[in-house]
N, C-alpha and C positions, 0 to 999 in steps of 0.2 A: 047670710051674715055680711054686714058693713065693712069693708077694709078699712083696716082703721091705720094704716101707713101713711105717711105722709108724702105728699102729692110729688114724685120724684120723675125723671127721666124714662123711658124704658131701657131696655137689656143692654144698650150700647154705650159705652160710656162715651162721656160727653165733655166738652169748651163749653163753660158761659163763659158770655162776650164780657161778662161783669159790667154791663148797664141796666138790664132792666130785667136779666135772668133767662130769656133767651138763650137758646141751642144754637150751636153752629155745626153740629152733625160731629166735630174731629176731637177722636181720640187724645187724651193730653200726652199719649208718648208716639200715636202719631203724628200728632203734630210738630212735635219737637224732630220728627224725619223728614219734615216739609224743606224743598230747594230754598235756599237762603233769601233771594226775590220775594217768592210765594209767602215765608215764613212772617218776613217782613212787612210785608202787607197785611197780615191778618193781625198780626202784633201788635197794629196802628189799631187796633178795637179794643186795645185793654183798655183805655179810660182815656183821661184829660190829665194825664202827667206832662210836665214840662218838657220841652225839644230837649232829645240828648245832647250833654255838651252843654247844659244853659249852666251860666255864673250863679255861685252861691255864697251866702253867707258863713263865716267861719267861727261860731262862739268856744273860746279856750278857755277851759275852765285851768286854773291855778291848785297848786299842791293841798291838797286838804279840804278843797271848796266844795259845798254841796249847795248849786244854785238851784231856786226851785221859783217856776214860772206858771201863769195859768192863762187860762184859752179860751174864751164864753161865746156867746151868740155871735153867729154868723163869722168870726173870728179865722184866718187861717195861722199856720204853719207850715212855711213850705222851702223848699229848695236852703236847706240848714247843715253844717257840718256841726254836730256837738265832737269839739277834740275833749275826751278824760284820759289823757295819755299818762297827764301826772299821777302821781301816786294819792289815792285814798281819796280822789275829788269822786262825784257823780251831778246829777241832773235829773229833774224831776219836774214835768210837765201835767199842770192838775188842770183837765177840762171837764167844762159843764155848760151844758146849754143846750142849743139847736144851729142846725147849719154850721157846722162847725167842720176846717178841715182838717189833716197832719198828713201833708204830701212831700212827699221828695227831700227825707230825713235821715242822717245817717249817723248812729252814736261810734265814733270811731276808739279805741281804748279799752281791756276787760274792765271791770269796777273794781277795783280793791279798798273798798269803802267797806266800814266793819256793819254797818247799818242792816236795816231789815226793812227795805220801803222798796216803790214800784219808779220806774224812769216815767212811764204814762202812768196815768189814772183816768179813766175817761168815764162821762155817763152824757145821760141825755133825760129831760123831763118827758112825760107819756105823750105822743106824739113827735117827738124829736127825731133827729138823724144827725148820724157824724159819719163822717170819714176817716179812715188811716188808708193811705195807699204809696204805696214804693218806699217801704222803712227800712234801713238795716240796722239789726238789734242784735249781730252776729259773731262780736266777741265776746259777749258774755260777762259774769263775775265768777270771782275766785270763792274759797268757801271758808272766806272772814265773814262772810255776810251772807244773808239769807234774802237777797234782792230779786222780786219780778219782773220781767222786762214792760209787760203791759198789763195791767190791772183793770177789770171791768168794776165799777165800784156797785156794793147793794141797794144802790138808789135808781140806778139805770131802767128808764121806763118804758124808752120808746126803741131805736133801731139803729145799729152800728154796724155799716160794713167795712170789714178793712180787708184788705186785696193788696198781694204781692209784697209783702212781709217774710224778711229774713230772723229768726230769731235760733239762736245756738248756743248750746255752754252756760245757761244758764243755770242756778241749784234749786229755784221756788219757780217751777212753772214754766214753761215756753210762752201761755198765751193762755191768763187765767181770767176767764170769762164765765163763769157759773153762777159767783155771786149774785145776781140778781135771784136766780130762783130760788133760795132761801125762804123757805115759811115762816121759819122762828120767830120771825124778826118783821121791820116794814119795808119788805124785799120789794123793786119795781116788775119784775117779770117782764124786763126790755130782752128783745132779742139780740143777736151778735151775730152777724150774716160771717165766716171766714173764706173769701177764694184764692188760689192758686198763690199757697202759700209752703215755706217751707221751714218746718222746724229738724234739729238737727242737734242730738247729744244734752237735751236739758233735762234736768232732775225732775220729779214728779209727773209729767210728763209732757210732751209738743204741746195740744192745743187741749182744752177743758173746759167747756161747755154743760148746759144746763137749764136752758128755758125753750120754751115751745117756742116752733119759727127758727131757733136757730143752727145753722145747719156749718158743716164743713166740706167743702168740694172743691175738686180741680186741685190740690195739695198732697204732699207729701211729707214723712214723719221717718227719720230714720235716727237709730243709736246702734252706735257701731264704737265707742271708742269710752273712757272714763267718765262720766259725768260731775259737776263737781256736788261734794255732799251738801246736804241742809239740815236744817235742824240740828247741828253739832254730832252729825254724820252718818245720817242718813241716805242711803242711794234706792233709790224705788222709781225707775224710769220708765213711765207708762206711754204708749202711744199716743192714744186719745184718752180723756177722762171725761164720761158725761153722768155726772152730779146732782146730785139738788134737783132730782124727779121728773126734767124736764124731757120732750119729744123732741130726739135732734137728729138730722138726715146726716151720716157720711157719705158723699158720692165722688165717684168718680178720683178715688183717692189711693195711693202707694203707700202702704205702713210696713217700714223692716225693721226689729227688734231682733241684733244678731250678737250681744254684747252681754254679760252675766251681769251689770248696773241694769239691763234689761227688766221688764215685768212683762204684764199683758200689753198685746199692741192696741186692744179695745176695751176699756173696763166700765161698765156703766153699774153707777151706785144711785138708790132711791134717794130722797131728799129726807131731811133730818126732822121729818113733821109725819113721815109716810106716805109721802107723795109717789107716786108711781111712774118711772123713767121710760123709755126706751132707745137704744140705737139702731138706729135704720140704717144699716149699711148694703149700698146697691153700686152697685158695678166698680168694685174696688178690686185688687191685691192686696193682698195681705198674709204677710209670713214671721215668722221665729222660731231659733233656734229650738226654742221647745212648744212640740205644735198644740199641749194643749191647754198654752199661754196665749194662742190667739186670741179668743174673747173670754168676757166675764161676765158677770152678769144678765141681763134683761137684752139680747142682743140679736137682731135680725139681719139674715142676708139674703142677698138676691145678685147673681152673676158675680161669686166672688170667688176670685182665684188667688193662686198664693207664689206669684212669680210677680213682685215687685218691683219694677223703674225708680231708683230711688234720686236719677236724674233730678238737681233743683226746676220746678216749673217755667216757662220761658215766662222773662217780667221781672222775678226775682230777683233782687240787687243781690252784688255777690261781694260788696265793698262796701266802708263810709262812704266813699267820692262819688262812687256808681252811682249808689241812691240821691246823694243831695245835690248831683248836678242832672238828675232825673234818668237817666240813660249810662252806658258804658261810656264814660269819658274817651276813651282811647279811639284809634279810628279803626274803621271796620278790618277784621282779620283779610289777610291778603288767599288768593285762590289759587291754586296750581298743584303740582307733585310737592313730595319732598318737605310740606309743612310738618314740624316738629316742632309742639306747645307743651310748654312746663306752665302747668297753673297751680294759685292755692285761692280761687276763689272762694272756692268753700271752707275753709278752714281759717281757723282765728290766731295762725301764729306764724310770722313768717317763715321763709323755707330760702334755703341752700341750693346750689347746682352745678354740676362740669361733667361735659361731656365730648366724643371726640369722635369725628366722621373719620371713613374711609375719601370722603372724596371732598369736594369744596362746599362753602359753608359760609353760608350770608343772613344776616339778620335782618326780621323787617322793623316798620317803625316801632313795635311793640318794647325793644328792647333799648333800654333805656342805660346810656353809656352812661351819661352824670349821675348816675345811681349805683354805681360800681358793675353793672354788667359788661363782660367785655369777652372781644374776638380772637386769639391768637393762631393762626395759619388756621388749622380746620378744628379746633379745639375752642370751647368756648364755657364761660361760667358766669355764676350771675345770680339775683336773688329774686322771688317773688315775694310777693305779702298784699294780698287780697286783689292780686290780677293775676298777670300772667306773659309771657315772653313768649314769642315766637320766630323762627330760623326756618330758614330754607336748605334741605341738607341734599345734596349729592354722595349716594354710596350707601355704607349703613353706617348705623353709628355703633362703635366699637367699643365704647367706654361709656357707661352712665353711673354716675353716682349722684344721691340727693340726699341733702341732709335736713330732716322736716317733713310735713306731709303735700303733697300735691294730686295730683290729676295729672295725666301725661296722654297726650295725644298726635296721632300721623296722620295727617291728612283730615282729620276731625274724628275719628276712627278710635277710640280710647285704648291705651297699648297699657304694658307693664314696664316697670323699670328693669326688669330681669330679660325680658323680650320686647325691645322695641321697636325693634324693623319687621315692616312687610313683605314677603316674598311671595309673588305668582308665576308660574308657571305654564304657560298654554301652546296649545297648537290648534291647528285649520282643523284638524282630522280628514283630509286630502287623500293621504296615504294610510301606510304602518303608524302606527302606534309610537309616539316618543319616548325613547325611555333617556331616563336623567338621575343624577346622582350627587349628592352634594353634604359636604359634613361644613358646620360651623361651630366657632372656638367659644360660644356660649350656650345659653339653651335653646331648646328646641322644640315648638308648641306643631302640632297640626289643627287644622279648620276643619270647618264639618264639610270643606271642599273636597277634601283627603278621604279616598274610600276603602274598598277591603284589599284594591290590589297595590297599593303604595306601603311600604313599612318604614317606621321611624324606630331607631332607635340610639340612643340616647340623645349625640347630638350630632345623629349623619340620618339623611333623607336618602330613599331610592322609591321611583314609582316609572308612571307613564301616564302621558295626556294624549289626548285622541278625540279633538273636536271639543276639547271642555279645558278646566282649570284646577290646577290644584294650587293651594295656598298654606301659605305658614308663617306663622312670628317667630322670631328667635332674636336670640344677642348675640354680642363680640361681633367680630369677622366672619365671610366665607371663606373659609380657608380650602377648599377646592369644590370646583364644578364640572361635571364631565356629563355629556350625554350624546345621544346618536337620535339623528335625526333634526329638523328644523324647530325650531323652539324661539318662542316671545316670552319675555320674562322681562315684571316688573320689579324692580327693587323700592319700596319706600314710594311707590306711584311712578316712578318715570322706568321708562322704556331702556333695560341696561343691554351690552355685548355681553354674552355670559364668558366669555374669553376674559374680559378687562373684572369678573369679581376675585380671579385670584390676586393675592393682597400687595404681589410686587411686577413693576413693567420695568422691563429692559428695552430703552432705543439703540438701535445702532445707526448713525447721522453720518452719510458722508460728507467727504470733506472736497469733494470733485472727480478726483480721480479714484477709477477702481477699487474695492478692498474686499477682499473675502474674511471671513471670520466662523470661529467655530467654539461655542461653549458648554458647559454642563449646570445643569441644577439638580437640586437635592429632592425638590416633590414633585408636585404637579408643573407643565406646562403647554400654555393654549397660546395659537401664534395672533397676534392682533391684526387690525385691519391694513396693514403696511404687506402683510405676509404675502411674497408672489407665488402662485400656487402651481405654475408653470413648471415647476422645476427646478428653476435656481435658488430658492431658497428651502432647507428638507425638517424635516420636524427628527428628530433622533429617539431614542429610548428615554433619556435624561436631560435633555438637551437640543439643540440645532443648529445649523451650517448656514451660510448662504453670501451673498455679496452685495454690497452696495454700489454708486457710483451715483454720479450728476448729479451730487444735492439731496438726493433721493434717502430713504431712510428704511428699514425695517424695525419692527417691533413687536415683543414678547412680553405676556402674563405667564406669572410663575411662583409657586409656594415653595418654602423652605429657603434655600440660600442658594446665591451664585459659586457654583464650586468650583469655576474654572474658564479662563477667557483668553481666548488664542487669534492672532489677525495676521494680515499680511497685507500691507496699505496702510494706507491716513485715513484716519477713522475718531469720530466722537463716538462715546459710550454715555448713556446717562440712565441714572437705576432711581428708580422711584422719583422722576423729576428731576435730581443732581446727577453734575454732569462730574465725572469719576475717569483717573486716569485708566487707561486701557491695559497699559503695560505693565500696571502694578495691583491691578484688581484678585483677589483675591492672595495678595501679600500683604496684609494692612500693615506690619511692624517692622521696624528697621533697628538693625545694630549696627553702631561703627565700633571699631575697633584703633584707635590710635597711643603711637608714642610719640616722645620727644628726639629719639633717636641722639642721646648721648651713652650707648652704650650699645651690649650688643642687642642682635633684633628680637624681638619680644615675637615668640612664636605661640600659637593660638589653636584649638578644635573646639567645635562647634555642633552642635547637634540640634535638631526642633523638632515637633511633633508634626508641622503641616512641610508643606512646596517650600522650597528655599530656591534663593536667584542670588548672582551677584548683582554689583553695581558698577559703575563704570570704573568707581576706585579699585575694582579688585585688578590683580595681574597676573600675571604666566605662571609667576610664583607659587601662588595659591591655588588647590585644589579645591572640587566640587565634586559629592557622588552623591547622587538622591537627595536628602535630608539632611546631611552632614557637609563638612566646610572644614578645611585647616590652610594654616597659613602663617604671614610673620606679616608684621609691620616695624619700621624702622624710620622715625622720620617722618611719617605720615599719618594713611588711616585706611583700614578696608571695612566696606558699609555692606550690611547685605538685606535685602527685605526679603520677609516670609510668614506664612500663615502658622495658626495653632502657638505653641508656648516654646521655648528655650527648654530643652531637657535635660542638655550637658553643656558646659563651659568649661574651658580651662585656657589659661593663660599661662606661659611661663616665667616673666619676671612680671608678676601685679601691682608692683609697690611703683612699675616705671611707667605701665599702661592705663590707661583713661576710656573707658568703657559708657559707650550711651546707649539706652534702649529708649527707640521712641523720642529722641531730643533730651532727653532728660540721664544726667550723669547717674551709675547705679556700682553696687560695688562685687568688683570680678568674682570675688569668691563666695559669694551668694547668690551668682546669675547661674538659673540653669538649675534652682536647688529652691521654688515657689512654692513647695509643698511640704507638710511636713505628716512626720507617722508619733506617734507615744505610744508604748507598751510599760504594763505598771502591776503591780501585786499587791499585795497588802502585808505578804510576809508570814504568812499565818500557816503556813509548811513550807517542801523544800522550793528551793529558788524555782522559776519559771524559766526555763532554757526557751531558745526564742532563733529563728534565723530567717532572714529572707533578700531579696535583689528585685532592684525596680530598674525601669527601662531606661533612665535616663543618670545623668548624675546621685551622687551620694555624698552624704557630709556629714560630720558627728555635732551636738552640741556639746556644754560643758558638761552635761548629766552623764553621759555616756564616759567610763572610765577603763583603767585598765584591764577590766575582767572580758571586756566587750573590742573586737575586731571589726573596719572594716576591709575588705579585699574589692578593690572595685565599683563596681553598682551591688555588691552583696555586704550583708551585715552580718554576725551571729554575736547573744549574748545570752545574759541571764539577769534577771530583777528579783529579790526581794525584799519586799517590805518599802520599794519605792518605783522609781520610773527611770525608761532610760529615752530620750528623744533623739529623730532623726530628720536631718531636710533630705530634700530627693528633689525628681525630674522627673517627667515620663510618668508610668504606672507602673504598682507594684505587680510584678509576675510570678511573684513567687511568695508561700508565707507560711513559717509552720511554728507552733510554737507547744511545747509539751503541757501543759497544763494548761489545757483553753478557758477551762470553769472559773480559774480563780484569776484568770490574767484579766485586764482592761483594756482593749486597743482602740487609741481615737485617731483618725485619718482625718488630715486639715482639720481639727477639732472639733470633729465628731465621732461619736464611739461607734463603732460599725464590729458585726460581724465575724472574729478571727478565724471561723470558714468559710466565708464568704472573701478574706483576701486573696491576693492574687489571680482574681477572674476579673481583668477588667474590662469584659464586654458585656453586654446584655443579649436577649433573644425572647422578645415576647411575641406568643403564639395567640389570636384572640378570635374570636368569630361571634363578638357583640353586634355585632352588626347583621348576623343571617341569623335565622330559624330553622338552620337544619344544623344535629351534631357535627364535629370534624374530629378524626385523629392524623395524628403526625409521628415519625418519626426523622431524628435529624442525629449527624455525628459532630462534631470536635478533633480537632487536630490537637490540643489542650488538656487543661483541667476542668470539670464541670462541675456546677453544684444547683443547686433547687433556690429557691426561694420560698417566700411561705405562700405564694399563688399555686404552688405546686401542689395537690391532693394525693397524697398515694395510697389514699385507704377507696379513693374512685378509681385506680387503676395505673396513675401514672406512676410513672419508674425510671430509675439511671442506672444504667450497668455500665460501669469506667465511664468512656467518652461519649457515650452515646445514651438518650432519652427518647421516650415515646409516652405518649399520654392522648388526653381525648380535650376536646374544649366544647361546651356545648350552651351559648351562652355567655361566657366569661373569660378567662384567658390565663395562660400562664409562661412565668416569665424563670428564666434560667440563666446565670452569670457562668462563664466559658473562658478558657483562653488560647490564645491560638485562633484558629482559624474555625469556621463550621465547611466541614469537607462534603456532605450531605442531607438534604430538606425533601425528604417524604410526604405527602398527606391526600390523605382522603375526606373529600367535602371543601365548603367553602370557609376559607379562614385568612387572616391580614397575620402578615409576617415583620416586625421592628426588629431592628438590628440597631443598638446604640440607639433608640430612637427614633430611628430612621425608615418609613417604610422600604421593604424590598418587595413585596410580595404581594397582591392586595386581587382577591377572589371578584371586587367590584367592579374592576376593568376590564 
């Protein structure tokens, strides 16, 4: 038996060079892998389009205009801007003839013209040939109108190839060329050759073919997003549609149909006379949501798989400007680490953007200041609209947000907006095996570099490298890294210190002469390249020691906060790049304390939650013990800086004293009282008795009357039928009130818990992080109570001050007051206190 398939490629799919239909042997998505040199060079065989970067003509069409122009023998159109930016214009180009070309054309603007006609119309008499090559047809119309972007008309006799055509968003077609094969009627039965073209989201479907000879190859066809309706709203978005009985090759082509606007990605229909169709699909991909909408009709395959490239083909204009100045106007992308591209080439509607590195952060030529893009220290924002920006980033980048659609790329490497940094991790494998450990404050993806013995979970890595690579995307920050052994790791392509990715550096700068120094931090820290490993400077549990001198400088990476900083010598300090006083670093707030001294001396106590100092105004007078402070001013003023909040104030004559916090005058009898409690009823039985004492000051508002007492830092009352409000200081330590069910308590205004007050510390127990169960048992010096992490129908339990339970998995957290006097457990599990790692199974 005769094959009766038409004369195709074999098994491999294939590049036509698009001259004379010639094979060039490479794959169209490998090709698009090719070194940027190499790519460029073969690129120079798509055709006779003009030098990238050549001058074009700009035709603006006017509000309401529909200009309409024609094309005939031997005739071109080439290197053209159609602007229809205005409302309800369009443009329509009617050709007919031979030799005929439409090169390097670009309709920039959707249509919102209410009409029903084609922007081309093209045919050729029998024997004829035209051209369309480098068009962008890729913002589409709205669906006022029932517009084609390119129309083969039923006269069409001879042969039309058009190559590297963008067309998108349109409602009547992508690229409707079947007409000729028509019986009904005095149809030409001209061919329509389409290469290395891309349709993208139009109604009815990409491309629609229907006569013998012509064929579709080296193109792509994707709908992935709304299409706009036709026919007064219709959505039916077909991949390919081949029509009108004709014999037409698909080769070498990506179709993904992933969208419910979706239909078949293949649909081949006989012609309206009975003429008998086929599609000849060889060496394609091809996929959709629903697999058995692949094909339709009369439809043959040969090496066809269903893992789609829906990559536009290289050639394809991705802008008006691109196509009518023939080439990407822009100049070439720059090469190195640390490229970071926001693009919307493929998309028809501008996009939004700001985003913020960990480390420094330079833009290339791409990025266009006169167009409102701009840089602020490492943080930068900016718009695209059918190109694209590109940054050079050191670190990772911590914040992305885009408003609009894009493409977003590192390195050329296609990322997410949710993970867009690179991380590798390698060693020599010399020795032992590396092992490494690292959680960051967004998500957290593995590679298929990533094998059975690394586990991820949620957003903390632990593995080991040993002569190989492990690799990962993720977002936000690293907010710690720790590992044993020697280790190379890239961030984002360049070569980082895994010391310098915890997210804060501490210098200490001498200033000539000697100075030792000694501080703490709150999470993680790794000493940087300043570190003298001799001895004289030591790494601590929390923190570290060591001395400077001659100029000389050390320096520290550290997560969580600097909790404390102690020196003896002249010495600079400088934290995250600012240089910060030594001697008041972790005090940031200051209170004076002054009177006018016409009377007697205004005497004062003072309480806060962090380290309190004097200042040099204070004297002999005034006492100091831990956190506390009393005194008198007379005449003067006594200042004092310290960390954390004011918890108690009191002054004794206020009406003579002048109180500042922070430079800013504030008034005495509300300093020390930042918080507030409400308790409330509804009245609807007997009163709610209520009593409780917080850590700090206490004060009544006006609600509070005479049925209601306070004694100190304690309260006690009773509410029905309304509220009684409290300011305070400190935390509440105490809190009981007789009828919990019907009472309301909102703490700084919000309703919280009334068993749950008075426990104002936390204690989460969690082991997300391993794959083996943990139990624990721990006591309280305190009051205890559960939370709702807490399960007690799995086992866990409180008896008075003490808990035990199991974490296996997930974690559970428990409010306490007082102190915890004992921490138990069995297995591996991360222990928070306030927050705070104390305990962590991963070190």
């Amino acid at each position: 038996m005769e094959d009766d398939r038409l004369p195709v490629a074999g098994a491999d799919r294939h590049e036509t060079n698009g001259i004379d239909g010639t094979t060039t042997g490479i794959d169209r998505r490998g090709y698009l892998k090719l070194a940027g040199g190499t790519a460029a060079s073969l690129a120079a065989l798509g055709g006779a389009g003009a030098a990238a970067g050549a001058e074009y003509e700009t035709i603006t069409l006017s509000r309401g205009e529909v200009r309409k122009e024609y094309l005939g023998d031997g005739e071109s159109f080439e290197n053209v801007l159609i602007d229809a930016t205005a409302d309800r214009c369009a443009y329509r180009l009617m050709v007919d003839g031979t030799d005929w070309t439409i090169r390097n054309v670009g309709l920039k603007g959707r249509i919102t013209n209410g009409g029903a006609q084609e922007i081309f119309n093209l045919s050729t008499p029998e024997g004829g040939s035209g051209l369309v090559e480098n068009v962008y047809l890729g913002d589409g119309a709205t669906e006022s109108g029932d517009w084609i972007p390119t129309f083969v008309s039923l006269e069409h006799a001879g042969t039309i190839t058009i190559r590297n055509v963008h067309t998108a968003h349109w409602p009547n077609n992508g690229l409707y060329a079947s007409a000729p094969g028509r019986g009904e009627r005095d149809n030409g039965d001209g061919a329509v050759r389409i290469e290395s073209s891309y349709a993208r989201n139009n109604n009815i479907d990409g491309f629609r073919l229907g006569t013998d000879g012509s064929y579709l190859r080296n193109s792509v066809v994707h709908v992935d997003s709304d299409v706009p309706d036709v026919f007064g709203g219709a959505e039916n978005a077909r991949g390919v549609w081949i029509k009108d009985g004709g014999r037409v090759a698909i080769e070498n082509c990506d179709i993904l149909i992933d969208h419910p606007d979706g239909s078949y990605c293949i649909r081949q229909d006989d012609g309206k006379d009975g003429d008998d169709g086929v599609a000849q699909v060889v060496d394609s991909e091809i996929a959709t949501t629903i697999e058995t909408r692949r094909f339709r009709g009369n439809v043959t395959t040969s090496n066809v798989g269903g893992d789609p490239d829906v990559t536009p083909p290289t050639g394809v204009p991705m802008s008006a400007e691109e196509a009518a100045s023939g080439g990407d106007p822009a100049d070439p992308e720059p090469e190195g680490p640390g490229l970071f591209t926001i693009s919307n080439r493929a998309y028809d509607q501008p996009a939004t953007y700001e985003f913020t590195v960990s480390g420094a952060l330079e833009p290339t030529d791409s990025v266009n200041f006169e167009s409102g893009d701009e840089i602020s220290g490492s943080s930068a924002q900016g718009q695209v609209n059918g190109g694209s920006d590109t940054y050079r980033v050191a670190g990772a980048i911590t914040d992305l947000r885009v408003d609009g659609s894009v493409d977003l790329s590192m390195d050329g490497e296609a990322v997410t907006a949710d993970a867009p940094n690179r991380f590798a991790i390698s060693d020599e494998g010399v020795g032992d095996p590396s092992e490494y450990r690292f959680t960051v404050s967004g998500a957290l993806e593995a590679t298929d570099s990533v094998n059975d013995n690394d586990e991820l979970s949620g957003s903390s890595a632990r593995g080991q490298v040993n002569g190989g690579t492990d690799a990962y995307r993720f977002g936000g920050g690293i907010e710690r890294f720790v590992h044993d052994g020697p280790l190379t790791v890239l961030l984002n392509g360049r070569e980082t210190d895994p010391a310098s990715m915890l997210p804060h550096e501490l210098r200490i700068q001498s200033t000539g002469d000697r100075a030792t120094y000694e501080f703490g931090v709150s999470g993680d820290i790794q000493p940087g390249p300043a570190f003298d490993p001799d001895g004289t400077d030591e790494l601590l549990d929390s923190g570290a020691r060591g001395f400077v001198g001659g100029g000389g400088a050390d320096n520290y990476y550290f997560s969580g906060d600097l909790t404390s900083f102690t020196r003896d010598g002249p010495l600079e300090l400088y934290l995250d790049g600012e240089r910060v006083d030594p001697d008041r670093f972790g005090l940031p707030h200051e209170l004076r304390i002054a009177d006018e001294g016409i009377g007697d001396p205004s005497e004062y106590r003072l309480t806060v939650s962090g380290a309190l100092a004097p200042t040099d105004s204070v004297n002999d007078n005034d006492e100091l013990s831990g956190s506390s402070a009393r005194g008198q001013v007379n005449g003067g003023s006594d200042a004092y800086r310290f960390g954390g909040e004011i918890t108690a104030f009191a002054v004794e004559n206020p009406d003579e004293t002048t109180v500042y916090l922070d430079g800013e005058r504030v008034d005495p009898d509300r300093l020390g009282l930042s918080r507030s409690i409400s308790i409330s009823d509804e009245g609807v039985g007997d009163p709610s008795e209520y009593q409780f004492t917080v850590s700090g000051g206490l004060g009544a508002t006006d609600s509070v009357n005479d049925n209601d007492e306070i004694d100190g830092s304690s309260a006690r009352g009773q509410v029905n039928g309304g509220s009684d409000a409290y300011r305070f200081g400190g935390e509440i330590t105490a809190f009981a009130v007789e009828n919990p069910d019907e009472t309301t308590v909102s703490v700084d205004g919000e309703r919280v818990d009334p068993g749950q007050l008075g426990l104002p510390h936390s204690i989460t127990i969690s082991n997300r992080a391993y794959d083996t169960p943990a139990t624990y048992r721990f006591e309280v010096s305190g009051d205890l109570g559960a939370t709702d992490s807490v399960n007690f129908e799995d086992g866990d339990e409180i008896s008075g001050s003490s808990a035990q339970g199991q974490v296996n998995g997930g974690s559970d957290t428990y409010r306490y007051s007082g102190d915890v006097t004992s921490f138990e457990n069995d297995g591996p599990l991360d222990v928070s206190v306030d927050g705070t790692v104390v305990q962590s199974s991963s070190e």
